[in-house]
C-alpha positions as CSV (number, residue, x, y, z in Angstrom):
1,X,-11.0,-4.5,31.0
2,X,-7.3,-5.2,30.1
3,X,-6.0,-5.6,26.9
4,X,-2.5,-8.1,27.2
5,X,-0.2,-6.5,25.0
6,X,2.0,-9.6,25.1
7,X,-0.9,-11.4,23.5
8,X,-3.0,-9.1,22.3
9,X,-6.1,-10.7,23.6
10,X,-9.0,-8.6,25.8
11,X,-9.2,-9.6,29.4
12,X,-12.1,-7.6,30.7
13,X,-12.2,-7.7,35.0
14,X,-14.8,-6.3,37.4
15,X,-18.6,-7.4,35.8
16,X,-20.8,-9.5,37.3
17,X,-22.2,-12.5,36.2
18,X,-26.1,-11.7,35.8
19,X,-27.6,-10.6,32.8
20,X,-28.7,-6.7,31.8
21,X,-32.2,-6.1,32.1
22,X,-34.8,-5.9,29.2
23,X,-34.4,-2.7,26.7
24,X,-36.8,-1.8,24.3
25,X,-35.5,-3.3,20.9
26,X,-35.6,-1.0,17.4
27,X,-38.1,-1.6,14.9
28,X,-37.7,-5.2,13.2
29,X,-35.7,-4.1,10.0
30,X,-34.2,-0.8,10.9
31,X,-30.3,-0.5,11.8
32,X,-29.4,1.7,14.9
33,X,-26.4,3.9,14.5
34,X,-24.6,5.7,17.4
35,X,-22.3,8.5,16.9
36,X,-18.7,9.0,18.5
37,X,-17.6,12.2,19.0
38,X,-13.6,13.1,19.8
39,X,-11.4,15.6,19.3
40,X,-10.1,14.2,16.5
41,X,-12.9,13.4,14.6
42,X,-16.5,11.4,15.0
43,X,-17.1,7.7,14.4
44,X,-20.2,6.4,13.5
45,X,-20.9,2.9,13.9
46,X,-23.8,0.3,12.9
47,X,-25.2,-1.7,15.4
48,X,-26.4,-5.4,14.3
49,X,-28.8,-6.7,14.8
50,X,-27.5,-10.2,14.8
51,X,-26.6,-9.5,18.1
52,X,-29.2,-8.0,20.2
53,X,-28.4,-8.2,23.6
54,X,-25.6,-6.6,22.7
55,X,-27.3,-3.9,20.1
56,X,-29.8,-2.8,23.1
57,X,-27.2,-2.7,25.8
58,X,-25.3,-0.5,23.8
59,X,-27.9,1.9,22.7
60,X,-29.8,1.9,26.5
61,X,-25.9,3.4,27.9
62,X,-25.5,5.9,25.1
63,X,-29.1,7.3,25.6
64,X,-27.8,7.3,29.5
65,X,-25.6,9.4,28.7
66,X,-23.6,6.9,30.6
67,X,-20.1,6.9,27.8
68,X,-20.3,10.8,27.7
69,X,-16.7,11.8,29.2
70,X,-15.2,8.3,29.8
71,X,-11.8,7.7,27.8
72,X,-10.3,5.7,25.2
73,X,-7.6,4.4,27.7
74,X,-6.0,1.7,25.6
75,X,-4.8,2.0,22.8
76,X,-2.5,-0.1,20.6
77,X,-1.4,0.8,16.8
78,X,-2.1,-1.9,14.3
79,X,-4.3,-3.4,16.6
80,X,-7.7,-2.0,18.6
81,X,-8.8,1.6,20.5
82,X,-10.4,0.3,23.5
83,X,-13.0,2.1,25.9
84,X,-15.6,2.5,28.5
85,X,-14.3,1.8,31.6
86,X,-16.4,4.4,33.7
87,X,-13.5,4.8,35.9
88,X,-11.9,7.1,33.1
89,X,-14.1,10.0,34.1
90,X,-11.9,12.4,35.1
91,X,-9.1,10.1,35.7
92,X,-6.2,10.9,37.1
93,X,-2.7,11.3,34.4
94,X,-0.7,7.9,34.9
95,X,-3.3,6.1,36.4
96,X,-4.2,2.3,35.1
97,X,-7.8,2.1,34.0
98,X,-9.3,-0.8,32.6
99,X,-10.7,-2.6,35.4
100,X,-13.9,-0.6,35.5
101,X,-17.3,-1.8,34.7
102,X,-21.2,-1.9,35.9
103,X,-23.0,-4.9,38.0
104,X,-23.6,-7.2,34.9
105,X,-22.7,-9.1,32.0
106,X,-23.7,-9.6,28.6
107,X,-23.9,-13.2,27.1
108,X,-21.7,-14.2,24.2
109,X,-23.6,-13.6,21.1
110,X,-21.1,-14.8,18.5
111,X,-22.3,-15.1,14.6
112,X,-20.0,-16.4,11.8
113,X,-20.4,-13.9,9.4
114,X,-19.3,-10.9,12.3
115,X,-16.3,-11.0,12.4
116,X,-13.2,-8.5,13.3
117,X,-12.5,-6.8,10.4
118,X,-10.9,-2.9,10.7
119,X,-13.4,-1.2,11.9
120,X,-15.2,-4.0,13.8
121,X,-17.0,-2.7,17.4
122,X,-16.2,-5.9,19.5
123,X,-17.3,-6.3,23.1
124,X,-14.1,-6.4,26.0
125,X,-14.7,-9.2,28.4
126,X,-12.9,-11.5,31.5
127,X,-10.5,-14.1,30.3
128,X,-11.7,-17.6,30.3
129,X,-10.2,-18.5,33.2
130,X,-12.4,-16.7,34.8
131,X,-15.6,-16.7,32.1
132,X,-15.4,-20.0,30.2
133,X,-19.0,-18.5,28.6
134,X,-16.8,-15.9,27.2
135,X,-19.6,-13.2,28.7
136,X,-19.2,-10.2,27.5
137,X,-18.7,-6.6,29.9
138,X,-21.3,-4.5,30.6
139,X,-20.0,-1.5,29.2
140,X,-16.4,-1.6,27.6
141,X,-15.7,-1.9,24.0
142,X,-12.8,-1.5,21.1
143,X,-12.6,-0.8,17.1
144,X,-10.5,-3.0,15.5
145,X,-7.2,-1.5,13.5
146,X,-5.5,-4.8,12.7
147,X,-2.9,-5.4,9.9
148,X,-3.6,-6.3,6.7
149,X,-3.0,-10.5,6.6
150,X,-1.8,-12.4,3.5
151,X,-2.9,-16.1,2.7
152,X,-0.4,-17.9,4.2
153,X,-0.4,-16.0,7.3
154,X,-3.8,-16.7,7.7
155,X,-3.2,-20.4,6.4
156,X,-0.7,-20.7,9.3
157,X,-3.1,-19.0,11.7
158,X,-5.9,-21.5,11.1
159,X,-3.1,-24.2,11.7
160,X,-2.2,-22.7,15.2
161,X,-5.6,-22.1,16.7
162,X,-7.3,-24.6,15.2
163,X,-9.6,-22.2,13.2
164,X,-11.3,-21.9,9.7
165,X,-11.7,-18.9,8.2
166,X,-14.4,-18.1,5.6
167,X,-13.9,-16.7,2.2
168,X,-15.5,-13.6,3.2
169,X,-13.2,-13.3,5.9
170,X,-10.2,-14.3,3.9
171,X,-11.1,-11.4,1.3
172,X,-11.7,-9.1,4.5
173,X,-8.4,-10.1,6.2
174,X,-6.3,-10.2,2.8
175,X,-7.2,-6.3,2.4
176,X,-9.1,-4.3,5.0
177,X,-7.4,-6.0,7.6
178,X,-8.4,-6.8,11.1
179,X,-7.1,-9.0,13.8
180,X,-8.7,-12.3,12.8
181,X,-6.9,-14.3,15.8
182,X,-10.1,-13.0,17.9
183,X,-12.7,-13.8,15.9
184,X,-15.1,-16.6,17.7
185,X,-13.6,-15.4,21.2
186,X,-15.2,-11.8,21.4
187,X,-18.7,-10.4,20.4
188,X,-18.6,-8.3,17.3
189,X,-21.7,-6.2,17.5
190,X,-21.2,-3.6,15.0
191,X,-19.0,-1.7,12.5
192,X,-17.4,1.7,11.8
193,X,-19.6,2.8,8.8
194,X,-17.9,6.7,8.8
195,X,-14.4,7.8,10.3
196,X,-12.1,5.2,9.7
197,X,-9.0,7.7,9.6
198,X,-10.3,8.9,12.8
199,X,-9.6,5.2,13.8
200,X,-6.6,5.2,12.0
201,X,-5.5,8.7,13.8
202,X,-6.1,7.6,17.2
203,X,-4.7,4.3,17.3
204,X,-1.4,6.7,16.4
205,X,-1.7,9.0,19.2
206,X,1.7,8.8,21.8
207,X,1.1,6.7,24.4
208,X,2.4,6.1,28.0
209,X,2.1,3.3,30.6
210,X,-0.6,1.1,30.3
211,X,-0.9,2.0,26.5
212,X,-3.0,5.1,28.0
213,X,-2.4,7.6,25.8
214,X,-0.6,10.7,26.9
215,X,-3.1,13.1,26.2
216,X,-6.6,12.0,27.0
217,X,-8.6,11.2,24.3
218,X,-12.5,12.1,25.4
219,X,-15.7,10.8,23.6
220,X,-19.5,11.8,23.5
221,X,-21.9,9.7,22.0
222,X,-25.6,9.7,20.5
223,X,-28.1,7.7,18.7
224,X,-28.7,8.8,15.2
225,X,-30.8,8.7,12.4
226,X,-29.4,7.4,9.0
């Protein structure tokens, strides 16, 4: 998956379109929580369960052990840290990644009341072009960083894309921050619920071609108990 810097809008490649098999769901009520571990700090994140395609893909490739190793190869200040592309496994310095993904999709599960807030786990996926169901990829993912939005920017916004934005996200939007353009466009399937500065301190790293940054960034993750 490719982020467009010009636009700033996910365009994931390389999924098929069929549909992950079946995953044994959590216990109706509970909230699943994964753990990312980096070098610079760990990110824990709550799955919803709103979305649970997207919830049991998630958790069935962390207890895989499938995101242990890959990268965070894109990653833009102010706006997202994007990863799992399995073809950042021991990739090579310089090389493009973001094209990388596993023999499936997952269907669009979007909710009104998930949306991209700092710290929103969002699902990459193809362009429309190419995915006018707006499927989401198997595998690859970002955290939101946005920019804090005032009221008229967001006024304008809703003019431009012929959106509406909710209070809640207005009062999100006005001073979290997030990218709101994206909301109803990607799946928002969880949320940072520990390690926002380690957000904050990764979408900072330096950064080379492709937005990769210069010195890999590495995660680890696991299903925890909270």
């Amino acid at each position: 998956m490719v982020f467009v810097a010009c636009s700033q809008k996910p365009v994931k490649s390389a999924d098929n379109q069929s549909e992950s098999a079946a995953i044994e769901a959590p216990v109706p009520g509970e909230s699943s929580y994964v753990l990312i571990e980096t070098d610079f700090g760990n990110i824990t994140v709550r799955l919803y369960n709103e979305t649970p395609r997207h919830r049991d893909n998630f958790l069935k490739l962390v207890k895989e052990g499938f995101y242990d190793g890959l990268l965070f190869h894109r990653v833009i200040k102010n706006f997202m840290i994007q990863g799992g592309d399995p073809k950042s496994k021991d990739a090579q310095p310089g090389q493009m990644l973001g094209d990388g993904g596993l023999p499936y999709t997952v269907p669009a599960e979007f909710v009104p009341t998930l949306f991209h807030k700092k710290g929103a786990l969002a699902a990459a996926r193809q362009g429309d072009n190419v995915n006018p169901n707006k499927e989401s990829s198997s595998c690859q993912f970002y955290i939101v960083q946005g920019n804090v939005w005032n009221a008229n920017q967001l006024k304008m916004m809703e003019y431009q894309m012929q959106k509406h934005f909710s209070q809640a996200q207005i009062d999100a939007y006005t001073t979290v921050g997030g990218t709101p353009h994206l909301d109803g466009d990607y799946t928002v399937f969880g949320e940072v619920v520990e390690g926002l500065d380690v957000v904050d301190i990764i979408a900072a790293v330096q950064c080379g071609q492709f937005d990769r940054p210069v010195k890999d960034v590495k995660m680890k993750m696991k299903v925890i108990q909270k």
